[in-house]
Structures are given as C-alpha cells and as structure tokens.
N, C-alpha and C positions, 0 to 999 in steps of 0.2 A: 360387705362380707357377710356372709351367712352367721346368725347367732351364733347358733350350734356347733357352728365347726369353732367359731372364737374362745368360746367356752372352754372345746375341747383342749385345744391349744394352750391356753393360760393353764389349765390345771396339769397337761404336760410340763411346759414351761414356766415357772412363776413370774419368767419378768416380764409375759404377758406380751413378748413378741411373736409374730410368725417368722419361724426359721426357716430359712432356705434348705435344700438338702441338701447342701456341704454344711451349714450349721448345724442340721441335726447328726451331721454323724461324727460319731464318737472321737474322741483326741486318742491317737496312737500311743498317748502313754496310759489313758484309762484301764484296756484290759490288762497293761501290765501291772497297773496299781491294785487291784484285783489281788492279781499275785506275791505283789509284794506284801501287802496285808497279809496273807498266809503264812506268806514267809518270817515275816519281824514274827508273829505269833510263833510262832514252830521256833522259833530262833531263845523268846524267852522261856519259850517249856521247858527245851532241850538244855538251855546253861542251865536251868537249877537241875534240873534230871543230872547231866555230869557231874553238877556240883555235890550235891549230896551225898553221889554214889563214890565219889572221890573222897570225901571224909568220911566216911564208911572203909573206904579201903584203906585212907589213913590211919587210921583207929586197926582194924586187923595187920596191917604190918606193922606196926610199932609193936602188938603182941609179940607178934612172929619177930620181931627183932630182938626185943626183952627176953626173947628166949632163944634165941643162940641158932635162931633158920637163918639163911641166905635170902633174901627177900629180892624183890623186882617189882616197881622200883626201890631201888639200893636208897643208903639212909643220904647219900650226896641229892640227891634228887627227888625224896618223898614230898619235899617241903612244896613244888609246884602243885601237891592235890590239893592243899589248901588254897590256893589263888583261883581267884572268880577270873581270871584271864586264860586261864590255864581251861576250865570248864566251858567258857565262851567259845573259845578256838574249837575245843572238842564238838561242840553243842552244832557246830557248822555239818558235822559230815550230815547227824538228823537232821537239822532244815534242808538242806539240798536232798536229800533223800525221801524220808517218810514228810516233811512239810511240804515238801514242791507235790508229792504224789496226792495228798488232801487237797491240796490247794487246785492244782490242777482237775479233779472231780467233782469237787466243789463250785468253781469256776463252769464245769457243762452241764453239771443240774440245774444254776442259774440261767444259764441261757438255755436251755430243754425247756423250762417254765416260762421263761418269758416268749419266746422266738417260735415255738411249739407248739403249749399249753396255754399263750396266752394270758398266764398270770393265771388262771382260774384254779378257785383255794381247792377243788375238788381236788385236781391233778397234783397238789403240793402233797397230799398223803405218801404217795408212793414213795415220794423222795428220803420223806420223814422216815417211811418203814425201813428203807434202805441203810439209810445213815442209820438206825435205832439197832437194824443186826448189823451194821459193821463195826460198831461201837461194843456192841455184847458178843463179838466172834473173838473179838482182841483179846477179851476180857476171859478166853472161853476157858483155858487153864487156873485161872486166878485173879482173881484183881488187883492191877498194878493202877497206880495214881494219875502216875506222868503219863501212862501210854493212853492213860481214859482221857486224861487235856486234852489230848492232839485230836481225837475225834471227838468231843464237847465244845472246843472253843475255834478251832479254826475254820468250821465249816459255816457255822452263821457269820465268822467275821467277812469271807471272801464272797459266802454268797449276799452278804448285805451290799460290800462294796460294790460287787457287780453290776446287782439291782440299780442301785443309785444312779451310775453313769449311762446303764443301757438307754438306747433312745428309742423314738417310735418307730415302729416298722415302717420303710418305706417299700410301699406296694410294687412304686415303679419300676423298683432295683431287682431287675433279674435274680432268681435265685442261684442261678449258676456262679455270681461275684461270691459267693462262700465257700466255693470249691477252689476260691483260687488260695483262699490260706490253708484248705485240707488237703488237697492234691500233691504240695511239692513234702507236706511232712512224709505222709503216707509212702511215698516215692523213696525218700532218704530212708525210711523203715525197713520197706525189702531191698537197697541199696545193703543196708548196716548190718542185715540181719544175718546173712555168711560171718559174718567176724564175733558174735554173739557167741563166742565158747568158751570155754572154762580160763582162758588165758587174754580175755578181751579188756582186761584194767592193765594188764600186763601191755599189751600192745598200744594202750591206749598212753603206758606212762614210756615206753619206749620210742615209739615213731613220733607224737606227737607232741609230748608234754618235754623231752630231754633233748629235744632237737631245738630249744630256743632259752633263751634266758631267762621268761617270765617262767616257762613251766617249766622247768629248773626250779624255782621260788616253790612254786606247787607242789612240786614231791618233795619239796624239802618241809613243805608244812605238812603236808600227808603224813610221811613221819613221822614227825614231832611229837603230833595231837591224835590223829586217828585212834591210836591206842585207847585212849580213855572212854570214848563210845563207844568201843566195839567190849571194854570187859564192862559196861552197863548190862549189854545183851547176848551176850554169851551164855550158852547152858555152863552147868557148873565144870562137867567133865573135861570141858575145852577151856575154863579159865586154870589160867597158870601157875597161883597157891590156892590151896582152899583148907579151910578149920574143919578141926574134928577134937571131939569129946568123949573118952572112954573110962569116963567115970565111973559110969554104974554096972561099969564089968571086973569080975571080980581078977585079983592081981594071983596071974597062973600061967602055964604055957601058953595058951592059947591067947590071951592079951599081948604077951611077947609077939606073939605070930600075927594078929590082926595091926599093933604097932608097924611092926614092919613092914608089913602089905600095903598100908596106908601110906606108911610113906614114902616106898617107892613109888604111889602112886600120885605123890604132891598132895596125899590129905594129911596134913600138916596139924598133930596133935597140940591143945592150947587147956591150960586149965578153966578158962574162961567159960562156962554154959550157955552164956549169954551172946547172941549174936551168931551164932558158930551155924559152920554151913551143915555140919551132920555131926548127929549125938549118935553114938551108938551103946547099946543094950542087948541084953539077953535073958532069955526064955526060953528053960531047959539048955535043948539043945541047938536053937534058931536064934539070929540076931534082929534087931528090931532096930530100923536105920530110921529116923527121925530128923528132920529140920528146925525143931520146937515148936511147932503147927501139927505136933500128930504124928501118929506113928506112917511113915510114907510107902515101909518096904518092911515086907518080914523073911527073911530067906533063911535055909539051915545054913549051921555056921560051915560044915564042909564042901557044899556050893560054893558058899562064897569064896573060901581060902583057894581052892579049884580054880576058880574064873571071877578074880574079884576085878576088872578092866570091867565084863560085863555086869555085873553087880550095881558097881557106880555108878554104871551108866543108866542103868534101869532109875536108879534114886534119882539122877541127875535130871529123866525123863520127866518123872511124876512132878519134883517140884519146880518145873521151868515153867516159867508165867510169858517168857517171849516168844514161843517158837511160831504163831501165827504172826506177830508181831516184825518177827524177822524178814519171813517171805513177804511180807508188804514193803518192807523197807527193802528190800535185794531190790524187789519187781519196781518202786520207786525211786532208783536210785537209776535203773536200769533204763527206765521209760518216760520216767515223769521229770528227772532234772535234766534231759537232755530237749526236751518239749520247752522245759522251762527254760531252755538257754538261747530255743531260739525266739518264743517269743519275745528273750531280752534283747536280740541283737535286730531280731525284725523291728523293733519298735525304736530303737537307736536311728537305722536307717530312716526310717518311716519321718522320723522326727527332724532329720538333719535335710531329707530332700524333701519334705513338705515344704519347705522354707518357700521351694522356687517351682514345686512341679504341682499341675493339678493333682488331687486326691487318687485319682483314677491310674495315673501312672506311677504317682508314688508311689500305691500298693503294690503295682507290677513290678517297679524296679526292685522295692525292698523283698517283693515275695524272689525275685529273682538273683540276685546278690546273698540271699539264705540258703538259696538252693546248692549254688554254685561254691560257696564257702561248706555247707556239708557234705559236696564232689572235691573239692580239694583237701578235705578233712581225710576223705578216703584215699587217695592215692599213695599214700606210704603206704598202706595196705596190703592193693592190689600190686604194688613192687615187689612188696617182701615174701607175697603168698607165690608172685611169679619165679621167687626165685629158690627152684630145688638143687638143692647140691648131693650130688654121691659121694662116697666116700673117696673115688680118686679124684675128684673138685676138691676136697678140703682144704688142701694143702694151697692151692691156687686161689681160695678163697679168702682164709683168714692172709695172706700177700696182697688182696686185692686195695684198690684205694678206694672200692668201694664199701662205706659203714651199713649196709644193710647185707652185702654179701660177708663180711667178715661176723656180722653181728648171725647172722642164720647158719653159717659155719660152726661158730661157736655152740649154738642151740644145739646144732646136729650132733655134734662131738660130745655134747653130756648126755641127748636121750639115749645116743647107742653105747655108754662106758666107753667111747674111746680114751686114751692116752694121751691127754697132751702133751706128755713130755718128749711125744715124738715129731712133732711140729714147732719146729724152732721160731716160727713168726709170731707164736703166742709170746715170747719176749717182749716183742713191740708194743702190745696190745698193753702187758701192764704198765705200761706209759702212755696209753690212749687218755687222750684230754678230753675222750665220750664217756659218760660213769656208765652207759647203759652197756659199752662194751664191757667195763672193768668188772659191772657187775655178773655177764654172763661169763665171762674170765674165772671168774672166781667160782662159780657153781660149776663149772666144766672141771675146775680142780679137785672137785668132790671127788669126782671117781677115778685118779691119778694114783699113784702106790708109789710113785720114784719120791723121793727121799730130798729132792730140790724143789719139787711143787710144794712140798710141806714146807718148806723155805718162803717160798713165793706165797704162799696163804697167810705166814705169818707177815708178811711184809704188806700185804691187801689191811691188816687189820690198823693201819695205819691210813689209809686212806682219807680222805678229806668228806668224802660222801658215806652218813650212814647205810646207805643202802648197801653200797658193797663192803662194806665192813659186815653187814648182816648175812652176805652173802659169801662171804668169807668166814664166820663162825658156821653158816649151816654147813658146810662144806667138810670145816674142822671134824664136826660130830657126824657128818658119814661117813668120812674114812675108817674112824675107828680107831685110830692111833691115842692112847691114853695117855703118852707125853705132853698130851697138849691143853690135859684138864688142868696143871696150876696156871698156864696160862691164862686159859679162860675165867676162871674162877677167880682171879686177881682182877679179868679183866670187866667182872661183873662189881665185884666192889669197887671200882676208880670209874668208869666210865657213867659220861655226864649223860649219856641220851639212853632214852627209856626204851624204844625201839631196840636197839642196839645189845640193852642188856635182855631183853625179849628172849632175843635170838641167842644170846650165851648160853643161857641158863636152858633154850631146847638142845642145845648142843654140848652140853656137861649131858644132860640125861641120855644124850644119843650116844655118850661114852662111857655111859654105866653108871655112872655119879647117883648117889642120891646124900638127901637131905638125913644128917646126924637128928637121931631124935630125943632130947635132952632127960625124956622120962624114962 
C-alpha cells in the first residue's frame, strides 16, 4: 500500500483502518444528531427564556391583582408560571421553530465548507461574517440576552457536530446521489406551497392534526402552552395587560382622561415605577411616554387623547427588541421544522431498512416513503380546496355524511354572515364527536342574531375541547349582546385553562367591558 495514501487514511480515521465505501459513509442517524444537538441547545435557551419571562409576568399580575384588575391568567391558574415544567412545554414551540431554523443553517454552512470549500480556513470567513450580522440584525432594535444565545451558542454546536461525523469525499460517487435527498424536499415545497396562506396552521390543525388521536394530544398541547411563548415575543400593543405609571403627572382633568384612555386600552395603571411597561409624564403641553430606558415617544397631549390606539402603538414600536426576531421565527417554523421533520422520519426509515437493504437502496426507499408520506399529507388538502359550495349546496352540505363538505359549509356560512338558525342540520353538528366541526359551529354562530344560537353558544361553552370553547366566547363578543358579559366574566375567574380565559377577557372588550381603575 502506498505510504501516503496510509497516512492519509489513519489521520482520517484514527483506528488506522482502510474503510471501505460503505464504511466511510456516514450512519443515517449522524446528520440527524447534528440536529438534534441544535435542537437540546435551542430547547435549554428557550426553557429559561419562558421561565423568567413567566416570573416576570408573575410578579406584574400579582400587582394587577392586589389592585383590584381582572387579570389572565386568573389567580386559579397564575401558580403554573412559576413551574419549570410549565416553561419547558412552552420553550418547545422556540426549539421547533427558531432552533430547527439555526440549526438547519448551520447544518449547510458545515457541509458548504466541508463538501465545497474543502475545509479551507480562507473560506470559513464568510461564514463567520454571516453568522456575525445575523447575530447583530437580531439584536438591531435592542439587545435581548436569550435571543443573542440562540445565535452564539447553537451554531458552533451543530456546526462542530457535523464536522465530526462528515467523512471523506468519495470521488467515485457521482454527484448527482445528492440530488436524490434535494429533489423530493424541493418537490413537496412547490407541492405545499398553494396552501401557504394566512389559514395554513388552521388547515393544518384541522385536516390533519383533529382527524386522529395523537394530533388530538397535539392541539390539546398547542393550547395549553403556546401562550406563554408567544407573550415572550409579542410587541407590547398586542399583549393582553400591560403597566402604566402616571405619577409624574399632575392630579387634574386631563390625568382623569389619560386614566381612562389607558385603560380602555389594557394599560393598566400600578403604583409601582419599577418594572412597569410605560411611565408617563408631561412637558407643558406634550406627554413624554417612557419605558425606564429613556424617554421613547414625546407627542402633544391632544394627539394623543385624539388617536391614543396609534400613540401606543408608536411607543410599543420604538421599544420592541423582537420584531426581526419574530420574522426568523414565523419563516422557521414555517420552513425549517418541517425540513427538520423530515429529516427525522427519513432517518427512522433509513435506520430500520438498512438493517436488510444495501445503502444504495435504502436511500431510495427512505427518500421515497418521505415523499410519498408528504403526497398523502396533502390530500385533505387538495379535497377540501375541491370542494366549493354555493349558497343553494349549503343546506345539502352541512346533511352531508361527509366531514369535509359539512366542515367547508360551515366556513362558508360564517365568511358570508349567513344565519344558521336557518339550517336545521346545524343541530346535529353541535353533537359532532369532530371538535374541528363544533369549533367552526361555534364561530359561524358569531354572526346569528336569533335568540336560540345565543342558547347554543352558551351550551358550546361547556364543551370538552378548549378550542371550541374559545370559539364560542369569540363568537359571544361579536354578537354584541351585553347579557352575556357576567357570563363571561365569571367565566374568566373559575376557568382552569389560560387559553380559554385569553379569549374571555377578548370577548368582554368586544362587548365594551373595560377594566375598573382603582386610582
């Protein structure tokens, strides 16, 4: 055997054998260990990131409760922000989300330098540069701790694992065998990419997640936890109480009037200075809206009384540290966990028919079994988009025994304000053992006026599935019927699920309710 090539070989390999090319190439679960490394990483950023931000929001509702607000969550329920289990569950939506979208980037800079670049330290700068402004893009409104982890610590972890496992190029191996794992994603991309619209999580928890009993489990955990990662990254405008301070203004009409603007607006006055989401002040005749970082916003005070919706929002704009933050995490949740779902399921296969098949057709069947699993992913789809109904089908629809024509019936009957209470089959329905009909039952009753749907809504808010229970309070607060605020409002202090009271406490404001303000 030639010196040199032994050499070569041993400092590839340490135990100083010649591998064959099925030994040299990689174990089907190495690339995903890769990932998975991203992922545990992304996973402990994310629990302490909920967690903190949850005793944080512990601390601001116990205010707001010591002072006589209605809070959400209610005082039955606050106790879960304190539990590290409770932040763990949450800390999941970020790892499948912004952690798979790191990781998976991280994962094709490693292979660009190795497979491309050849490893040469020249070519590792660009990468560096890269990572260096995506790391200071995040950061571009402000600097946030946890969001700077995710891109400091995930990206040498997945790109070191990678390195480790990748093997030597093998010359002989046609370059076209790497098309056979890019070809069938790219495929399923312009396949998915028609159903990419604004109701694509919707479709996705309806045809595909509520049609079996594990994703049943799945939207019942979606519920549960989502909440608490999404008020991490919320601008302030869009979260659901938020502090204010109007200390340093003096006590006259206009403090009456700025109180009450506030808190029709859920800025919920605290004597507290400390911590509080906006202080406000005044200068002459302009107010001076601050976060305790500085003065953020100076507007005259009759602007603001005029259009204080936009006001806030202005405030809410200047101090939001996530909004680049967020569009990584949509566009990762959107692109990057579903890449990362199939690498998990290609490598499952890959792993269970290696057992028996060569290398060469393993890849073929597992690339082909992925494909074929995200063609039958699609087909509730492509049923449900086939199936248009007019308004003289309605009737024939929701009778129908099929759950896709009654379930698009339903759809149809609430974008056009039809009347259900003119289709006697909707009866049946709130007896459907599918939540995904009961819950589009119940938002179709939004726009009803008869006097027994308000029956029927109350009777929804009994239901066994938070979802349509949520969709039965949103429903309460379009009507517009104000008989229905003690209702709610009781049903915001008794009710054990945080979701649940979410949606109360938007559906008290959609009936005019607002928050008593004790000062």
């Amino acid at each position: 055997m030639n010196p040199i090539r032994f050499k070569w070989k041993t400092e590839r390999y340490p135990h100083g054998r010649q591998m064959t090319d099925d030994r040299r190439r990689p174990s089907v679960l190495r690339p995903l260990s890769s990932v998975l490394a991203g992922l545990f990483s992304a996973q402990v950023i994310a629990t302490f990131q909920v967690f903190f931000a949850n005793q944080f929001l512990y601390k601001t509702l116990t205010v707001m409760g010591a002072a006589g607000y209605v809070t959400v969550p209610n005082h039955q329920t606050m106790g879960h922000l304190q539990e590290l289990s409770t932040a763990f569950c949450g800390g999941l939506f970020l790892t499948l989300s912004v952690g798979a979208g790191i990781s998976l980037l991280s994962l094709a800079a490693a292979w660009l330098w190795d497979r491309v670049f050849r490893r040469k330290t020249l070519f590792l700068f660009p990468f560096l540069f890269l990572w260096a402004g995506l790391a200071a893009g995040i950061n571009w409104n402000g600097f946030s701790p946890f969001t700077s982890l995710y891109f400091t610590i995930i990206p040498p972890v997945v790109f070191g694992v990678a390195l480790a496992w990748m093997p030597h190029i093998n010359k002989k191996r046609p370059w076209q065998t790497g098309l056979l794992h890019l070809i069938p994603i790219i495929v399923l991309g312009f396949l998915w990419a028609p159903q990419m619209e604004k109701d694509l999580f919707i479709n996705i928890r309806d045809h595909l997640l509520l049609s079996n009993p594990v994703g049943e489990k799945i939207v019942h955990f979606y519920y549960q936890y989502t909440l608490y990662p999404a008020e991490v990254l919320k601008p302030l405008d869009q979260k659901l109480l938020k502090t204010c301070n109007l200390e340093a203004i003096t006590e006259d009409h206009h403090k009456k009037e700025l109180r009450k603007v506030l808190s029709g607006h859920d800025w919920l006055e605290t004597e507290n200075k400390d911590d509080v989401d906006l202080i406000l002040s005044s200068s002459g005749n302009r107010l001076l809206l601050s976060n305790g970082n500085g003065i953020q916003l100076t507007i005259p005070r009759n602007e603001f009384l005029s259009n204080p919706a936009a006001a806030l929002k202005r405030f809410s704009s200047r101090v939001d540290k996530y909004q680049i933050f967020r569009k990584f995490t949509f566009y990762s949740l959107l692109f990057g966990f579903p890449i990362t779902l199939y690498i998990f399921v290609y490598s499952l296969f890959s792993f269970f028919l290696g057992k028996w098949a060569a290398p060469g057709k393993t890849a073929i069947l597992s690339t082909s079994l992925c494909f074929s699993m995200g063609l039958m992913l699609l087909m509730p789809f492509w049923r449900s988009n086939s199936q248009s109904v007019g308004h003289e089908q309605l009737r024939g629809a929701l009778e129908s025994e099929n759950r896709h024509a009654r379930l698009t019936a339903l759809k149809r009957i609430g974008e056009d304000h039809l009347d259900l209470s003119g289709f006697f089959a909707y009866k049946l329905i709130l007896r459907s053992p599918h939540a995904a009909e009961r819950y589009w039952l119940a938002k179709s009753l939004g726009v009803s006026e008869s006097d027994g749907t308000h029956e029927d809504l109350l009777d929804l808010l009994e239901d066994p599935s938070p979802m349509v229970v949520s969709a039965a309070l949103f429903s309460l607060g379009r009507r517009g019927e104000k008989k229905a605020i003690a209702k709610i409002l009781q049903f915001i202090k008794t009710s054990d699920h945080v979701y649940v009271q979410w949606y109360a406490y938007k559906a008290l404001k959609g009936l005019g309710w607002k928050q008593k303000n004790p000062f």
